[in-house]
N, C-alpha and C positions, 0 to 999 in steps of 0.2 A: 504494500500500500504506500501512494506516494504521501509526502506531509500533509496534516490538514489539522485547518484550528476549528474550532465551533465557537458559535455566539448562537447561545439560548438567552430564550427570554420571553415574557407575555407581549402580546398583543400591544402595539402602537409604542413598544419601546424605543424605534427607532433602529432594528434589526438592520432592516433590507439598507438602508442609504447606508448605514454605517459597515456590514457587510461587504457593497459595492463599493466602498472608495476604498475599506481597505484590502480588498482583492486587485484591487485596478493600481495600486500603489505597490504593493509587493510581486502581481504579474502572475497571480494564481485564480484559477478559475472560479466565477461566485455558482453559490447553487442555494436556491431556497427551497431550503423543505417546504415549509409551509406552502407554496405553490403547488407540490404536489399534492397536497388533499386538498387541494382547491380544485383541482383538475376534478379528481374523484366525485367531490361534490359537486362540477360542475354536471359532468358525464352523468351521474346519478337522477340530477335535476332533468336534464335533459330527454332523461331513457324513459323516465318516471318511474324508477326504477324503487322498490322498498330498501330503506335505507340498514333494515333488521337481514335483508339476504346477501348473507357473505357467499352464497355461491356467485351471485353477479358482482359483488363488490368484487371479487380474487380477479374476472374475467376482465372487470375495466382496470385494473392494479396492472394484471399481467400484461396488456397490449399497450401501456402509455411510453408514444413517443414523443419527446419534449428536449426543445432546443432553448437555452437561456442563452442570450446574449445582448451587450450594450449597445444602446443605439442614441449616439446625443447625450451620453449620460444617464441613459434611461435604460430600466430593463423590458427586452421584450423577449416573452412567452411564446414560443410558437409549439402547436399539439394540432396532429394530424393537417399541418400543412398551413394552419388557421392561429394568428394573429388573437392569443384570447387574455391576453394582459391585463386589460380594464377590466373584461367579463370576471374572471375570477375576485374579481377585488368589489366584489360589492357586496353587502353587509349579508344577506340570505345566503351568498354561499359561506362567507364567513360561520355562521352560526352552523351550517351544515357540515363544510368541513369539520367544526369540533368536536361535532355528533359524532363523525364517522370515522375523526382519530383515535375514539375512544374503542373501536372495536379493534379485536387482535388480528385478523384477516388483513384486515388494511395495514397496520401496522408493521405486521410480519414482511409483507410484499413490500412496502417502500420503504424500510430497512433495508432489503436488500439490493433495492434496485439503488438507494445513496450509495451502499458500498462500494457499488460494482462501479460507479461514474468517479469513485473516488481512485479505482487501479490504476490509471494511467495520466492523472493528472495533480496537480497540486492543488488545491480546493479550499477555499472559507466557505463552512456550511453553517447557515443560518436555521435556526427553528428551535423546538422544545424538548428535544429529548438527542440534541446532538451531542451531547457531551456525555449524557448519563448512559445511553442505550447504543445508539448510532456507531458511534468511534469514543467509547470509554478510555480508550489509552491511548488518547492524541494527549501530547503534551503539550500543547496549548487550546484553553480553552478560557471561554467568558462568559458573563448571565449579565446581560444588559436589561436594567429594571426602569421603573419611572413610577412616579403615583398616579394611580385610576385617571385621576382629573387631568392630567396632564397627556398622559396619551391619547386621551379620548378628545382632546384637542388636535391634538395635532394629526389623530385620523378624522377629525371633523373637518378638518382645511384640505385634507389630502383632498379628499370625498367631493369637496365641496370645486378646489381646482378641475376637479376632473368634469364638474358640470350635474354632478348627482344631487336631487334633494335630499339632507337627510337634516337630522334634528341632533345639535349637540347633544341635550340631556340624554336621550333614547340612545345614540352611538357610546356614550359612556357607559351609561348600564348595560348593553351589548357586549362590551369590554370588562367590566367585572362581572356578569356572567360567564363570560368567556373564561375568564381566570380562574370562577369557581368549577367551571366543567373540567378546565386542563389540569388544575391541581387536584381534585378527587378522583377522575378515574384511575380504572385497575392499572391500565397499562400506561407503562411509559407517561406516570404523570409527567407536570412540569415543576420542577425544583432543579437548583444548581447541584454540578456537579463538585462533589467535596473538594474537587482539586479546582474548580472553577476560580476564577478574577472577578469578585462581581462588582457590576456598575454600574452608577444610581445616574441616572442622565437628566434627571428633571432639571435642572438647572446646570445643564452642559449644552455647548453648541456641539455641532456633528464632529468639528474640526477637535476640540475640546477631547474628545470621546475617541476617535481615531489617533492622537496625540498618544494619549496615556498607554492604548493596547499597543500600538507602535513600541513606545518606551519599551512596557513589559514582554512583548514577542522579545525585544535582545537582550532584556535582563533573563527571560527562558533558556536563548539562546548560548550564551553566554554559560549559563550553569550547566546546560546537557553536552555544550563541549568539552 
């Protein structure tokens, strides 16, 4: 397996930008998890498919082809040939994808398939159970956090640049529901990983936040040589 660092962390922490700069700064490929059960629950929505049948869940798990890459600075999602970047990102799949990280079918399968995108390239992976489940013995790793009110702001402006109605208060509570489903389920809840860097971003800018893990990747570095 080539290097690879993880950043876990909830909902509207500021993951994915922070993530993408510093992959695009070190020259290592970004991958978010969290995209994949978005797909899932995209695919799911789409098929109308019950979201309790892991026999169909394994079958959209098994056949996802998906290409991340920068565009402008920006990430684009491409799956089955289709451009679905925005679609994924809107609050219904959201709350679906949560649903359906919590079953082990889904789980099992996009475990593996991070692995296997992880053999041949050097990778920051983004999501909730990267450090603890994903790649437990990556030697570098982080939990980027933020208070409820504050992410839920800054996926309120996401939401809201992209042209979407939504309603501050309701995308908040969204976001601490979310929290409460990723931290109670069986599998693979979300907690940091014991060896984890964690990082409170509420009052950090992105550059702030990419600084400090910068710092610590060669203070890591440094100590494993």
């Amino acid at each position: 397996m080539m290097p690879v660092i993880t950043i876990d962390g909830p909902s509207g922490a500021g993951k994915s930008t922070v993530s993408r700069k510093l992959a695009t700064i070190l020259g290592y490929k970004y991958i978010d998890s969290g995209a994949l059960y978005r797909i899932v629950a995209l695919e799911t929505m789409r098929r109308h498919i019950d979201e309790n049948d892991d026999t169909a869940l394994a079958q959209i798990c098994n056949n996802i082809e998906v290409t991340f890459f920068n565009a402008n600075g920006k990430q684009k999602i491409i799956c089955g040939g289709h451009d679905i970047s925005g679609l994924i990102r809107k609050p219904e799949i959201s709350m679906l994808a949560s649903r359906l990280s919590a079953r082990k079918i889904t789980r099992d399968y996009l475990t593996a398939l991070q692995r296997k995108m992880a053999e041949n390239e050097k990778i920051v992976l983004e999501g909730r159970d990267a450090g603890t489940v994903v790649f437990p013995y990556a030697k570098i790793k982080f939990f980027l956090d933020a208070t409820p009110e504050e992410r839920g702001k800054r996926r309120f402006e996401e939401l809201t640049l992209k042209g979407l109605q939504v309603d501050l208060k309701q995308i908040t509570q969204d976001i601490i529901k979310r929290d409460n489903n990723d931290r109670s389920r069986r599998y693979a809840p979300l907690l940091p990983a014991s060896d984890a860097v964690i990082i409170d971003s509420t009052a950090m800018t992105i550059d702030e936040v990419v600084a400090r893990m910068i710092q610590t990747i060669k203070q890591k570095n440094e100590e494993y040589s």
